[in-house]
N, C-alpha and C positions, 0 to 999 in steps of 0.2 A: 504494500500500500504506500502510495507517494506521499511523501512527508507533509505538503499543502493540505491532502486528503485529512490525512490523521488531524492536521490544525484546526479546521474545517467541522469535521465533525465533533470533536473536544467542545470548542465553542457553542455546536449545536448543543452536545449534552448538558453544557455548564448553562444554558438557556433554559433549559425544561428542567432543570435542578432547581433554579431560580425560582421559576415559574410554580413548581412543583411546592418550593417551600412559602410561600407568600397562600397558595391557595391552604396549606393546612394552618398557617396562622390564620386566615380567616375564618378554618371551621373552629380555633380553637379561641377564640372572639366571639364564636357564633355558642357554643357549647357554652359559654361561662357568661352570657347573658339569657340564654333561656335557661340554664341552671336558678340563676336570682329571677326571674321571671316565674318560673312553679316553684317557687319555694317562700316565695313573698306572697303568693295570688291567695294563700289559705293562711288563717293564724288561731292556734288554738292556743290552749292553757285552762290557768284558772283564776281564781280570787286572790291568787298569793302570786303570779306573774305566768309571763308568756313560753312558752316550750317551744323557741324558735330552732336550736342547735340540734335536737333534736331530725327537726323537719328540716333543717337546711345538709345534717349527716346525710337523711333518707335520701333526699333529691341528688345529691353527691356521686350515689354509689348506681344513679342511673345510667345508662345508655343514650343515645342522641337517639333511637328508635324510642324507649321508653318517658323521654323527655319530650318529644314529640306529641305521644301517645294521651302523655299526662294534662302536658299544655292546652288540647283540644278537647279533653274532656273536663279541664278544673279550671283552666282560665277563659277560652276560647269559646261561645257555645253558639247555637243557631238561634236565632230567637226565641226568646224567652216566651212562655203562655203567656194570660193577662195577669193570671193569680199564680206566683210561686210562696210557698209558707217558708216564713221565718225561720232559720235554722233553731234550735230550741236549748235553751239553755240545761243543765241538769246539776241538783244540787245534793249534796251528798255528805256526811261528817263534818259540816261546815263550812264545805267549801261550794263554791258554784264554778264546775267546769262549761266551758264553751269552746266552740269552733266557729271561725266566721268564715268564708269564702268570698270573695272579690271576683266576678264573673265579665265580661265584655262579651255581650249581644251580637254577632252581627248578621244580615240574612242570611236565610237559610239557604239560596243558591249560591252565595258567596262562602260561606263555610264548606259546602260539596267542594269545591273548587280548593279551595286551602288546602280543605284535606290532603286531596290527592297530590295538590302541588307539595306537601310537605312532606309525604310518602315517596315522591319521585326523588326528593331533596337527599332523604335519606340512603336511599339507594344512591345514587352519586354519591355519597360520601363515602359508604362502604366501596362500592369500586374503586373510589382515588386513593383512600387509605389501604386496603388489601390487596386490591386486582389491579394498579397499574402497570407494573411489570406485566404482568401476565398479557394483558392488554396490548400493551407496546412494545416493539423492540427497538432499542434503543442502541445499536449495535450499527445503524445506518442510517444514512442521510434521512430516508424516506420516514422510518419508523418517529426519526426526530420531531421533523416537522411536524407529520402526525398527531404528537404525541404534544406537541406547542400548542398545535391548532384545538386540541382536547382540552387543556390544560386554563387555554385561554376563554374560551368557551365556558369552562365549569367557573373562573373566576370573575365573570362576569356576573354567571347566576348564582353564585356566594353574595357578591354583593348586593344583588338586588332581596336575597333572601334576609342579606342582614339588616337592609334597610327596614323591609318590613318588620321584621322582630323589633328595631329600636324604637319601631311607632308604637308597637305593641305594649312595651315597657314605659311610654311616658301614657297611655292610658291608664295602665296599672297602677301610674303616680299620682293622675288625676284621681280616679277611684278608690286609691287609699289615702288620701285628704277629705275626700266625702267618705271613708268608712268613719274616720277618723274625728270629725264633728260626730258622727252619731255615735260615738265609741264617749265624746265628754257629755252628753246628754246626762240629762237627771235619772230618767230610767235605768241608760246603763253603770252609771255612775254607784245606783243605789244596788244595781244586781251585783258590780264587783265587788264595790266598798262594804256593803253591808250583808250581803248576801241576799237580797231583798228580789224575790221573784217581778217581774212587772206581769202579775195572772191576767187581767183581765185581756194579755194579749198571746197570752200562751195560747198552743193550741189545743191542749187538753179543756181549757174553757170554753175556746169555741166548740170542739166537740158535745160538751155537757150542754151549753147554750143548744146546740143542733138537737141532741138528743131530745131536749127537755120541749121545745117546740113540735114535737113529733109523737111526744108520748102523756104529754101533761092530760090531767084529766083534773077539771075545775081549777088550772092555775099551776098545781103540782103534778111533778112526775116521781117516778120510785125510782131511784136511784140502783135497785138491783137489775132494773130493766134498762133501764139510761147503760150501766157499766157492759151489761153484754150486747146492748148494739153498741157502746163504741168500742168495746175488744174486737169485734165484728168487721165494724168500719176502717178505722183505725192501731191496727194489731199495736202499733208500734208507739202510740200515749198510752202510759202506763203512770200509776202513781208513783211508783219507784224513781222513775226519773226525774220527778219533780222534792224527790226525798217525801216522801209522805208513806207512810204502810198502807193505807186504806182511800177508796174514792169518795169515802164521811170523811176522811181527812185532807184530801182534796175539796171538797166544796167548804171544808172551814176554812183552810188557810188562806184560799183564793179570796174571801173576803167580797165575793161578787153573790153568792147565793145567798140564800134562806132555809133555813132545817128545818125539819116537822118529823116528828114520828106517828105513826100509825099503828093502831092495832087491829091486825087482823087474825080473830079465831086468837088460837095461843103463842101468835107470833105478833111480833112488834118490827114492823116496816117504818125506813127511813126515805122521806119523800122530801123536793127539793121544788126552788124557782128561784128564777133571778128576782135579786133585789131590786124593789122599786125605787125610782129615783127618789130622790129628799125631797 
């Protein structure tokens, strides 16, 4: 091989080296911004502080497929119903555990679209990172350029993928400045601070409120029939999660009903309704 040749081609490889290394600092800019992107979108804990290290450990130990996977289902969603229920607080030995989630809406043909563009994304990654050798040879002129013309191609669509991510993260910013006012509100103020449920907006209330509209007979309904249509309806409001043993100890604590007991035969039934306004 003529000495030019060998220059020649060197140059070429030293090109798509280049090339080759600028496009994995951009997946690795691109990896360490949707990492703080699903790892900020959710934030749980309790009344004594927030368990971020945790979730920021978990999100860590993912994959760009699994980071991917997560982003579109915890941050990213298709439009929203009209009615989504309040994630729901849970209180327990004194303490009041919760999880909040940060969600961005956007239409439902534009998410199809996302989707698959971020599933194509991924695959190009795994090819440039595993399969490019395999891909290109890099042993001649031909394979070179080929392998530029690739190279420059996928860095083109790195950055256009990262743009879109960085729009996505100053949402997320917006969004967690509005979680953030309703995070100092009096209600939530009083569920951290004090351990103080705000019931009359829990869902196990409106449940009871549903029930009791559905079952009342002169005003009142029997709370043993109220509790098995909303095991029924709702499996998943339990008193336990609102720290209460009993659903007589849910409609005290809430502070929104009225108790009556009832006798019936040799039993004694407990019967309920919402309280009238003052």
């Amino acid at each position: 091989m003529a000495p030019s040749h060998n220059v020649e081609l060197q140059a070429l490889q030293a090109a798509v080296q280049q090339r080759l290394g600028q496009c994995v600092l951009q997946l690795q800019a691109y990896e360490r911004l949707i990492k703080a992107i699903v790892a900020e979108c959710e934030v749980s804990g309790t009344s004594q502080g927030l368990d971020r290290d945790a979730r920021a450990a978990e999100v860590g130990r993912k994959t760009l497929g699994g980071l991917v996977s997560q982003l579109l289902g915890s941050f990213l969603t298709a439009e929203l119903p009209a009615s989504i229920p309040d994630p729901e607080p849970k209180a327990s030995d004194g303490r009041v555990s919760f999880r909040i989630k940060v969600k961005s809406a956007i239409p439902a043909a534009d998410f199809v679209r996302i989707e698959s563009d971020l599933k194509d994304f991924v695959c190009l990654r795994n090819e440039l990172i595993h399969h490019f050798l395999e891909r290109h040879d890099l042993s001649n002129r031909e394979g070179c350029m080929l392998a530029e013309d690739a190279l420059t191609a996928a860095h083109s669509r790195f950055e256009r993928h990262y743009e879109d991510l960085r729009q996505w993260a100053e949402d997320l910013v917006q969004l967690r400045h509005l979680t953030a006012e309703v995070m100092g509100s009096d209600v939530v103020r009083g569920l951290l601070v004090n351990c103080k449920l705000p019931w009359p907006r829990t869902e196990i209330v409106g449940a009871l409120r549903e029930a009791a509209a559905e079952l009342a007979v002169d005003g009142w309904a029997p709370v043993s029939e109220a509790s098995a249509l909303i095991s029924l309806r709702y499996p998943d409001q339990l008193p336990s999660n609102y720290g209460c043993r009993s659903w007589r100890q849910v409609l005290h604590e809430s502070g929104v009903f009225d108790l009556r007991y009832r006798e019936t035969g040799d039993r004694r039934a407990t019967w309920y309704r919402e309280k009238m306004p003052a």
